[in-house]
C-alpha positions as CSV (number, residue, x, y, z in Angstrom):
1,X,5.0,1.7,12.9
2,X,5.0,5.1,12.1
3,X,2.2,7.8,10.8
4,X,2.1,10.6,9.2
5,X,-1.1,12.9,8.5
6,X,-0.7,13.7,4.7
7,X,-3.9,16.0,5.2
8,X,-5.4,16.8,8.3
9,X,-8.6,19.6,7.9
10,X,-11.1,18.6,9.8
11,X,-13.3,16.6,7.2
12,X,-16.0,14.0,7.4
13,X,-14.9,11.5,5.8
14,X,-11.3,9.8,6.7
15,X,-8.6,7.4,4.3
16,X,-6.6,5.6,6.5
17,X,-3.2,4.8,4.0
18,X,-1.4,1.3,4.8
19,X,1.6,2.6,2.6
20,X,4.1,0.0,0.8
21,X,8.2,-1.0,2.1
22,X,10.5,1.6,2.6
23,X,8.0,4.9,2.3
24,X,7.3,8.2,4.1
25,X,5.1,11.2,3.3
26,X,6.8,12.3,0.4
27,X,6.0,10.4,-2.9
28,X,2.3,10.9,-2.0
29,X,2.4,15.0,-1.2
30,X,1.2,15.5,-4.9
31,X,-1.6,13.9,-4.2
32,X,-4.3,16.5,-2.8
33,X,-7.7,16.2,-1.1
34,X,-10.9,18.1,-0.9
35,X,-13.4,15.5,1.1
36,X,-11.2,13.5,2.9
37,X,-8.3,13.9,5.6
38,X,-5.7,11.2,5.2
39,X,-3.8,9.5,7.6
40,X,-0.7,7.1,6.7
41,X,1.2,4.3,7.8
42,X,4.3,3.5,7.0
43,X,7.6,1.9,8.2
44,X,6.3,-1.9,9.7
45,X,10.5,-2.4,11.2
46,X,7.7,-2.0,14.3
47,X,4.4,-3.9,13.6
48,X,2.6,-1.9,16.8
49,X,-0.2,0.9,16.4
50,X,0.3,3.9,18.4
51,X,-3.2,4.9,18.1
52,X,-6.7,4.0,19.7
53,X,-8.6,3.2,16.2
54,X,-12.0,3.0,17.6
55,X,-11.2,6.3,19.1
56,X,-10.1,8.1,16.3
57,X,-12.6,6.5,14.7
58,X,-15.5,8.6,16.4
59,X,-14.7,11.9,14.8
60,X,-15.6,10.7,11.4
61,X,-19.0,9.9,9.8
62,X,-16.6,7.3,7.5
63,X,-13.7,5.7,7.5
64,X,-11.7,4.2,4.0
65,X,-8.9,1.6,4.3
66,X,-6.5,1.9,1.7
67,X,-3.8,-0.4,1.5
68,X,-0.9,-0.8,-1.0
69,X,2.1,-3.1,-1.9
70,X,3.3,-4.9,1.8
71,X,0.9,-2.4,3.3
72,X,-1.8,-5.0,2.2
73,X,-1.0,-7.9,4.4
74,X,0.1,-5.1,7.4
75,X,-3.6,-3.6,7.2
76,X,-5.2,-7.3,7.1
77,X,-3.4,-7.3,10.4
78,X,-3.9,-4.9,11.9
79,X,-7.1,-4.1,11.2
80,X,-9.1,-7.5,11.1
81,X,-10.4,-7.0,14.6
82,X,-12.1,-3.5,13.1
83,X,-12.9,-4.1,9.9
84,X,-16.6,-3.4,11.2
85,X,-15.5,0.5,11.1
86,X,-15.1,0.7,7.7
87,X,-17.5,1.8,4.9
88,X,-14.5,0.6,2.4
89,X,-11.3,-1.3,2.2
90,X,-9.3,-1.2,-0.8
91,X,-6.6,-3.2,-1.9
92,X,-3.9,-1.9,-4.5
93,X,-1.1,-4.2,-6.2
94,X,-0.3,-6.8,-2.8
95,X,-1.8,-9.9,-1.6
96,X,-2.2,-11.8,1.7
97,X,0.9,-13.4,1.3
98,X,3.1,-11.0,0.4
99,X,7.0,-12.9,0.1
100,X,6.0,-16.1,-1.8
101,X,7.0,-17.4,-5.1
102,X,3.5,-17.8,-6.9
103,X,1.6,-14.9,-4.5
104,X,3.6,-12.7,-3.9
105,X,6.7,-11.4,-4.1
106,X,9.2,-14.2,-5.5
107,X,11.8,-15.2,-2.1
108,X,15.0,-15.6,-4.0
109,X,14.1,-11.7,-5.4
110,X,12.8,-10.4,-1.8
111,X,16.5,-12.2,-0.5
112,X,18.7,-10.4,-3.0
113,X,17.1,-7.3,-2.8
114,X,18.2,-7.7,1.2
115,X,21.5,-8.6,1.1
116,X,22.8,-6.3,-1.4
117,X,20.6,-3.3,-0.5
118,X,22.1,-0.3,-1.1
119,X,21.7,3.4,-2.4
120,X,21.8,1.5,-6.3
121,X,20.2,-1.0,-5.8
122,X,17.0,0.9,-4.3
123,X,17.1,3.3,-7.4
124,X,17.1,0.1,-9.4
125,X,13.5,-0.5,-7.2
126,X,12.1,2.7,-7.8
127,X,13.0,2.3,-11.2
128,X,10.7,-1.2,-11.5
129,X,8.4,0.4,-9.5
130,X,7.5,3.1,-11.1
131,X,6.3,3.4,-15.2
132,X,8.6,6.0,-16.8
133,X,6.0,8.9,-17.2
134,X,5.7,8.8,-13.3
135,X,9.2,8.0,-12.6
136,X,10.6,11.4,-12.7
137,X,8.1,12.7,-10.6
138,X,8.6,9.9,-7.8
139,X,12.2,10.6,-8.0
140,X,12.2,14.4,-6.8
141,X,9.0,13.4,-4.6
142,X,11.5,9.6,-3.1
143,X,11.2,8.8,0.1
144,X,14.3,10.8,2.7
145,X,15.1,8.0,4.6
146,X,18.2,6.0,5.0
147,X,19.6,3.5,3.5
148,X,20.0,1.7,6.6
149,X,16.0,2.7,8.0
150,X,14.9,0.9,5.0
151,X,16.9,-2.3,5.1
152,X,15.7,-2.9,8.5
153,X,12.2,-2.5,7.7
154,X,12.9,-5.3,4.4
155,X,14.5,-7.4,7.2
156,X,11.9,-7.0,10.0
157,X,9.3,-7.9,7.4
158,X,11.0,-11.0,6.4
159,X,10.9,-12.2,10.4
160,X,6.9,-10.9,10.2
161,X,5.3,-12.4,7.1
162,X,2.9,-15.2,7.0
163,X,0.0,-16.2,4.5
164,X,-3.3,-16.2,4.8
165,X,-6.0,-17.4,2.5
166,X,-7.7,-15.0,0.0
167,X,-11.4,-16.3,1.6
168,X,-10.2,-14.7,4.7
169,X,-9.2,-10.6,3.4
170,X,-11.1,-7.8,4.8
171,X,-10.6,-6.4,1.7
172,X,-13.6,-5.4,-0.6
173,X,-12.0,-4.4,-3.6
174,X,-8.7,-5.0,-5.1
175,X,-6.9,-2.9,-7.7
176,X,-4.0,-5.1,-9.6
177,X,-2.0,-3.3,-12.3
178,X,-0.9,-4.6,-15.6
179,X,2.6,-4.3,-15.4
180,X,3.7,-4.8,-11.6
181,X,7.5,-5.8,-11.8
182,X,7.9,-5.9,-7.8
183,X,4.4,-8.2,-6.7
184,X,4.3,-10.0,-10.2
185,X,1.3,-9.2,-11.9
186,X,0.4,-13.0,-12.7
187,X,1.2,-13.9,-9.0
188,X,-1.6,-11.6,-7.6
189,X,-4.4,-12.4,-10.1
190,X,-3.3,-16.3,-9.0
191,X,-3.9,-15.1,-5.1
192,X,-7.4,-13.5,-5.9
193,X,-8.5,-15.6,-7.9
194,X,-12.3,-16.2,-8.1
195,X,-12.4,-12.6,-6.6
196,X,-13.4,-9.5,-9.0
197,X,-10.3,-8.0,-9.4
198,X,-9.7,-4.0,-11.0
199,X,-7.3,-4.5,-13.7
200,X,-5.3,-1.2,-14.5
201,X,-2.8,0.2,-16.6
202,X,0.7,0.7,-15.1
203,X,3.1,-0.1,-12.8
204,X,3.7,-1.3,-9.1
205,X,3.3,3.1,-8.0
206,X,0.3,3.5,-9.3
207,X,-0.8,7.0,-7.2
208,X,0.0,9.2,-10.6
209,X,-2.6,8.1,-11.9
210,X,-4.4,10.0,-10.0
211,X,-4.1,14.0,-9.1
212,X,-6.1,13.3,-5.8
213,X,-7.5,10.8,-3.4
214,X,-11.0,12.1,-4.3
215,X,-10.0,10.8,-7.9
216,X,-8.6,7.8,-6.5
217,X,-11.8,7.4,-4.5
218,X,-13.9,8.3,-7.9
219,X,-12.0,5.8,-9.7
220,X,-12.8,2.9,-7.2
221,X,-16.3,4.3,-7.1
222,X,-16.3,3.6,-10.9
223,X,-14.9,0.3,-10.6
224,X,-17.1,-1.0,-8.3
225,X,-20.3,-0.1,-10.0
226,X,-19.2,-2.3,-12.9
């Protein structure tokens, strides 16, 4: 597993980003942040932390888990044993069960998408992950990695995934968006359900929606008071 500190300045409060699949840094840089430093996680090929989280954990009068896509079921694993360190945990667009044809991500899709993974067919992804007004932008923001960086990360996941039950998430609140084309929409309302759920407009890439994590944050401050 890798990290990467998309801001680092010393604040109180720290988000701790589970990203999705085949990220780095980049498609989240035009995101800023005024309150909060934010550290992310990205490329599971090696499930491992690097990092004491208790001990990072001292340096911050909070701590926010946000997790998104496959990052969802890597932060439920990682992070079950400390879930008592954080004031939030957040959910976007992924379940607990992640490759799975009714929660998840449908297997004969998540196979295809491995064998014939190449430089098209991961612009076809972007391009059902993304809704068009954010598109352009995640395209000159995309992630630089290979080709071949990426496909072993898909196939290390495959070897990793298992289910577990909604009942047992970590997670407090989960956004779900209306149009997800890579975790079916109607596959993760049929994980959660009997959970309050945040429905919202858009697509699998939801971060344009907001122009910050502080809006994120706002926005899941909202929702929550509902």
């Amino acid at each position: 597993m890798k990290r990467a500190w998309l801001h680092q300045h010393h604040r109180d409060r720290l988000i701790i980003f589970c990203s999705g699949w085949g990220m780095d840094a980049n498609p989240f840089r035009p995101l800023s942040a005024k309150q909060f430093d934010v550290l992310m996680l990205f490329d599971y090929s090696d499930p491992d932390l690097d990092f004491d989280v208790e001990l990072l954990a001292r340096h911050y009068s909070s701590i926010v888990l946000i997790s998104w896509s496959m990052g969802v079921w890597v932060g439920q694993q990682i992070f079950r044993s400390w879930s008592h360190l954080f004031q939030r945990t957040i959910a976007i667009n992924g379940t607990l069960c992640p490759i799975h044809d009714q929660f998840g991500i449908p297997v004969p899709l998540y196979s295809a998408t491995l064998e014939q993974f190449s430089v098209s067919t991961r612009l076809k992804f972007y391009r059902r992950m993304c809704h068009r007004q954010s598109l352009e932008t995640f395209l000159e923001n995309q992630p630089q990695r290979s080709v071949e960086s990426q496909s072993l990360e898909l196939a290390a996941l495959r070897g990793q995934v298992s289910c577990q039950d909604a009942g047992e998430t970590i997670y407090s609140q989960v956004f779900i968006a209306s149009h997800d084309l890579v975790i079916p929409t109607a596959n993760q309302l049929t994980f959660w359900q009997g959970r309050k759920v945040c429905r919202m407009q858009g697509s699998h890439f939801l971060f344009y929606n907001w122009q910050s994590w502080d809006e994120l944050m706002a926005c899941a401050d909202e929702h929550n008071s509902e």
